[in-house]
N, C-alpha and C positions, 0 to 999 in steps of 0.2 A: 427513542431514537430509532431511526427506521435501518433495516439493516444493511451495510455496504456493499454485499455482494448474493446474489438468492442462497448461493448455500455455502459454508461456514470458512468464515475468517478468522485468522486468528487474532487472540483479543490483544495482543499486544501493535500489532497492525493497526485496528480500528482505534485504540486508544492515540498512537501519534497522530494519525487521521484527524479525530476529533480536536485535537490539542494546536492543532494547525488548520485553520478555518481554508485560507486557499490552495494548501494543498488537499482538500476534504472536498472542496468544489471542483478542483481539476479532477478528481479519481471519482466524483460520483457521474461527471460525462464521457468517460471513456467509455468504449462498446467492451460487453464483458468478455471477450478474444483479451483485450490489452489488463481490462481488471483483473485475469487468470493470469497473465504474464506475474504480474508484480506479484501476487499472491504466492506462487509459484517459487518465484523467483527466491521471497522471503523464507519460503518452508523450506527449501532446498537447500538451508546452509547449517551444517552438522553441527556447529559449533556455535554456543549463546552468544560469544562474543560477535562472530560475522552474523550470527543473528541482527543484532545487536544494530552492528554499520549497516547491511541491508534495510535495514527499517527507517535508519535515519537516511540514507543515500535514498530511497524512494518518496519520504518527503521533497526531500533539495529537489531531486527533478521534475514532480508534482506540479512545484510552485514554480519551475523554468517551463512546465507545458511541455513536456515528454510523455512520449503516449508509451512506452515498454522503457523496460529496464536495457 
C-alpha cells in the first residue's frame, strides 16, 4: 500500500482510511495543505477517546467531500 501522506501518519488514521474505500479516495485527492489539516487535526486531541470521534468524524466528511476539518 502506497503511503497516504509523504511523511508519517498515524496508523490508526490510515487504517479507517483503508477500511473506508471512498473516503480513502476523497483524502488521497486533497492537496497536502487540507491532508496536514486532518492529520493535524487527529493528532491534536489529548484524549484516545476524542481520538477516537476525530478519526471517525474525518471519515463521515471524507465521504460528504470536505476538503478540512
Amino acid at each position: 500500500m502506497r503511503s497516504l501522506v509523504p511523511w508519517s501518519s498515524p496508523d490508526d488514521l490510515a487504517r479507517a482510511l483503508t477500511a473506508a474505500p471512498d473516503a480513502l479516495s476523497a483524502y488521497e485527492v486533497l492537496s497536502f495543505t487540507h491532508r496536514k489539516e486532518y492529520v493535524a487535526w487527529v493528532e491534536s486531541a489529548k484524549r484516545s477517546a476524542t481520538r477516537s470521534r476525530r478519526i471517525e468524524k474525518t471519515v463521515e466528511m471524507l465521504e460528504e467531500g470536505r476538503k478540512a476539518p
